[in-house]
KEKE-165895 format. One line per field, with one value per residue (C-alpha): residue in three letters; residue number from 1; x, y, z. Coordinates in steps of 0.1 Angstrom, whole numbers, m for minus. Layout:
! residues N
resn: [Ala, ...] $
resi: [NUM, ...] $
xx: [X, ...] $
yy: [Y, ...] $
zz: [Z, ...] $
! end
This chain:
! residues 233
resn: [Unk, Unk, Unk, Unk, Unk, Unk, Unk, Unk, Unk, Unk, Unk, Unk, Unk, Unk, Unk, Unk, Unk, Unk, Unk, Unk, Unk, Unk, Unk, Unk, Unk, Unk, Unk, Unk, Unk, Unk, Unk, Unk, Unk, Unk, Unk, Unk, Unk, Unk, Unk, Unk, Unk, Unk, Unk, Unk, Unk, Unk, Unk, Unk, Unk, Unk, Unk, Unk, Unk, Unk, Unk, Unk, Unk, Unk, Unk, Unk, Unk, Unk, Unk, Unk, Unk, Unk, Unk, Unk, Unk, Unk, Unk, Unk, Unk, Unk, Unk, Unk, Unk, Unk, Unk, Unk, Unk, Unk, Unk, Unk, Unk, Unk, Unk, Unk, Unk, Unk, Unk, Unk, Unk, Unk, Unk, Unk, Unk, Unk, Unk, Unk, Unk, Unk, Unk, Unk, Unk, Unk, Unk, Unk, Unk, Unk, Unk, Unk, Unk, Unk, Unk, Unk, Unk, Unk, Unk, Unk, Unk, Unk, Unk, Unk, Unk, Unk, Unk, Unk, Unk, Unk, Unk, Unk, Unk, Unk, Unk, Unk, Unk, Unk, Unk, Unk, Unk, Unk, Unk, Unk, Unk, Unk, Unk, Unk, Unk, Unk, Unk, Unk, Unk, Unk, Unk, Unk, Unk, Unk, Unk, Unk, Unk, Unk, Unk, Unk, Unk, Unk, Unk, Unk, Unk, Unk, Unk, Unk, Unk, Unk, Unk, Unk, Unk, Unk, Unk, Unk, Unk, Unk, Unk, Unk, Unk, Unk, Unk, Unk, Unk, Unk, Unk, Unk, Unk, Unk, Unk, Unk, Unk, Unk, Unk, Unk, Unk, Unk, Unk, Unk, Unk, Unk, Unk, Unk, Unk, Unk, Unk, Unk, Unk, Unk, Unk, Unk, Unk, Unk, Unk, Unk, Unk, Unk, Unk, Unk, Unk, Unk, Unk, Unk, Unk, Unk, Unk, Unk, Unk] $
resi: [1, 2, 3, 4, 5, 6, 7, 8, 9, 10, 11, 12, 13, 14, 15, 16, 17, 18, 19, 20, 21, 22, 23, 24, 25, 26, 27, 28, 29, 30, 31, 32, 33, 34, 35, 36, 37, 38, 39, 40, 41, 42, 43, 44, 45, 46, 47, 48, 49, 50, 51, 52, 53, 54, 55, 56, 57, 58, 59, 60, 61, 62, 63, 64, 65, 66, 67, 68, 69, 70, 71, 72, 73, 74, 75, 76, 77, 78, 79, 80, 81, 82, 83, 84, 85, 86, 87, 88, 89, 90, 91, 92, 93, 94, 95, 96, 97, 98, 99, 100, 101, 102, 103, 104, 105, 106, 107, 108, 109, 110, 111, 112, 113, 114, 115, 116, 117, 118, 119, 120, 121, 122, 123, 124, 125, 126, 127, 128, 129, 130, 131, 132, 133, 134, 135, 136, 137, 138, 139, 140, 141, 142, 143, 144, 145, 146, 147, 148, 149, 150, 151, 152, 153, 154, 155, 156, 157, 158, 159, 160, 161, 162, 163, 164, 165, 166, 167, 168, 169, 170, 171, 172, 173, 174, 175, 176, 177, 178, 179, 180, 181, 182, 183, 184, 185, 186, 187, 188, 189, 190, 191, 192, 193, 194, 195, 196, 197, 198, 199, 200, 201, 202, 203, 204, 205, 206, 207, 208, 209, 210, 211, 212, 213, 214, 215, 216, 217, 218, 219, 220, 221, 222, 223, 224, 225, 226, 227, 228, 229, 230, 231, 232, 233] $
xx: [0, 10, 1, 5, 18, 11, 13, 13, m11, m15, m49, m28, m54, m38, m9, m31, m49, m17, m6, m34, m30, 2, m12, m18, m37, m47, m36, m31, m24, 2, m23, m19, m46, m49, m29, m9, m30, m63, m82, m89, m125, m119, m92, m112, m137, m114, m99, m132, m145, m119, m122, m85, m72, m58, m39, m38, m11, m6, m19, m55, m52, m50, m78, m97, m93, m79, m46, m10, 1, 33, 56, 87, 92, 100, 68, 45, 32, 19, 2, m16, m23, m40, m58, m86, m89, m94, m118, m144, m138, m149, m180, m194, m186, m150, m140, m159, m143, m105, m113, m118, m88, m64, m33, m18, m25, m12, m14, 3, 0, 18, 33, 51, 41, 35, 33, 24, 18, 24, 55, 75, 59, 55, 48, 27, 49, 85, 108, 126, 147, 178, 203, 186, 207, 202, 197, 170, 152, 156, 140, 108, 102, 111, 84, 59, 20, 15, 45, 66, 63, 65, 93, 83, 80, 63, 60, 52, 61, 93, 82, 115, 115, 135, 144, 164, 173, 178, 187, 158, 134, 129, 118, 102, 86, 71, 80, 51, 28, 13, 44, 78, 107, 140, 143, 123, 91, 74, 47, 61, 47, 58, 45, 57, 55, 43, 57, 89, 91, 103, 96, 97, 96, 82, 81, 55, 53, 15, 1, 17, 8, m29, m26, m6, m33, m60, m35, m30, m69, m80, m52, m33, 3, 2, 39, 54, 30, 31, 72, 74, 59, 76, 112, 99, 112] $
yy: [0, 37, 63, 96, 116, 154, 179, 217, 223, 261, 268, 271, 253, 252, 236, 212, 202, 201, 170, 152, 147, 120, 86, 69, 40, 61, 97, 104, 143, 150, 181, 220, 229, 259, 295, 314, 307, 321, 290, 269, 263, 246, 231, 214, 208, 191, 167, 154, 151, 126, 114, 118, 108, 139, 142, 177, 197, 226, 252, 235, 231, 268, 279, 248, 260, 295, 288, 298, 279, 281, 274, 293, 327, 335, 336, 336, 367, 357, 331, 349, 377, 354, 337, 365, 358, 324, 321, 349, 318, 288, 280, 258, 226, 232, 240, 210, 189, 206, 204, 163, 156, 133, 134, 101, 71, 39, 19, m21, m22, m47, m55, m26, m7, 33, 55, 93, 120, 161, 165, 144, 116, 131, 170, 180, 213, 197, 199, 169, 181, 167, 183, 172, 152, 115, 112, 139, 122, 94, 111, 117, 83, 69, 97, 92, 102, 63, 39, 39, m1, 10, 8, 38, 70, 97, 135, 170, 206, 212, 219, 203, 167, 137, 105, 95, 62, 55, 27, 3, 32, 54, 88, 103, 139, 147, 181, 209, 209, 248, 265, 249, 261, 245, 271, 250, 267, 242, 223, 188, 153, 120, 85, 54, 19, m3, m31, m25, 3, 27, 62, 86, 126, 151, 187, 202, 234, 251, 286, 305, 339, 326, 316, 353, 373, 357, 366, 403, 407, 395, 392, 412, 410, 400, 413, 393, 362, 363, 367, 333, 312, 332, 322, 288, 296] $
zz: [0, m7, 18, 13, 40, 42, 70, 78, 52, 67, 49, 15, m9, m36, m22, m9, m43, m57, m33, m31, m69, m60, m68, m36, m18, 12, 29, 65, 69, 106, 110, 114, 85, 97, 100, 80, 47, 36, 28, 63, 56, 25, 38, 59, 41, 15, 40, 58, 19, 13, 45, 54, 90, 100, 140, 158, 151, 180, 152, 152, 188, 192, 171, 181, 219, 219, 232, 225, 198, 212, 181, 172, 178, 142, 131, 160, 154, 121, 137, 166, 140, 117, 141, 145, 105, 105, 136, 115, 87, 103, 114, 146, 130, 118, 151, 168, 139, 149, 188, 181, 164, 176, 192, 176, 149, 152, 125, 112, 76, 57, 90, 95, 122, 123, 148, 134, 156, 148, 170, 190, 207, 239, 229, 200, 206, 206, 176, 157, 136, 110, 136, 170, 191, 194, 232, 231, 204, 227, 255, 238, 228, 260, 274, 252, 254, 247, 243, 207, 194, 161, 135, 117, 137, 114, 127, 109, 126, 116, 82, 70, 49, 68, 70, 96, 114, 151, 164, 154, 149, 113, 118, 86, 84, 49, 52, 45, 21, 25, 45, 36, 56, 39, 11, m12, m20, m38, m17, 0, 9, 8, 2, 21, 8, 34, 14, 9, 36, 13, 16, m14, m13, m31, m42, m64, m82, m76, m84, m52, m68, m64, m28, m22, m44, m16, 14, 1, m2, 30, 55, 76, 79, 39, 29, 58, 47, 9, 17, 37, 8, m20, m1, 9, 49] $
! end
């Protein structure tokens, strides 16, 4: 089986279309649909329509329950400022729908055996990076929300593709699909073969000028937005 992995979506539709396109057997999206982007209703919408399993990135947690978000400074004002935005956007049950999200899938397909959450496994706020240490990594699993028996460890947030092995354990991130932060700007996702356990990356040209035409009418903050994708970071 193929499954398409896609996360920090960020209400960039387009983006999203764009990926979804990928042949795959299934999707499972490592959440944050919303912020940033102009587009989280439909979003949303496009995700239940498919009926993709999608986890709750700290992004949806925030608007779900109007708390800090608490990502990187960077670009946390972004997020807080476009938060008032995309609240006046969705209705009652987009927000019930984000508020009952979940934290983690596990899955055994093929029998290899996933474990995807939008973080780390013990923080949907905690960073994995390509340059975090080992041991730290380590700490997290051994602290996890629910107990790592999976082979395949499969995280969003960063907003940077990986594939890196520890130990036993294979940690893949997709990368983003709506707000990449590597200097690519193309939208990113990945598809893992559950047969032969290969994972495959992509990057996708879509119509960014569309998605920053949208931000510039309705945002606030739109140079500092329209910048971000433009640069991919």
């Amino acid at each position: 089986m193929k499954i398409l992995l896609i996360a920090d979506i960020h209400a960039n539709l387009e983006a999203l279309q764009t990926v979804l396109d990928i042949p795959h057997d299934r999707a499972i999206c490592l959440g944050d649909i919303v912020d940033y982007g102009p587009d989280p209703d439909r979003c949303i919408d496009l995700l239940q329509k498919k009926n993709i399993p999608t986890l709750r990135g700290n992004h949806d947690n925030a608007v779900a329950f109007k708390v800090d978000c608490q990502c990187g400074y960077k670009y946390k004002h972004l997020s807080v400022a476009t938060r008032e935005y995309t609240w006046d956007i969705l209705d009652k049950p987009q927000m019930e729908y984000l508020q009952k999200l979940p934290l983690l899938i596990k899955e055994e397909v093929d029998g290899k055996r996933l474990y995807l959450t939008h973080a780390s496994p013990r923080s949907m706020f905690e960073y994995i990076k390509p340059e975090t240490p080992d041991e730290e990594i380590r700490n997290m699993v051994d602290e996890a929300i629910e107990p790592v028996e999976a082979e395949f460890l499969v995280i969003g947030h960063s907003h940077i593709p990986m594939n890196r092995k520890l130990g036993d354990l294979t940690i893949i991130n997709p990368g983003s699909v709506g707000q990449p932060r590597d200097g690519d700007n193309r939208a990113g996702c990945a598809v893992f073969d559950t047969e032969t356990g290969k994972i495959e990356f992509f990057r996708l040209e879509y119509d960014i000028e569309a998605v920053c035409a949208k931000i510039e009418e309705r945002m606030p903050h739109a140079e500092e937005l329209t910048a971000i994708l433009r640069r991919g970071y």
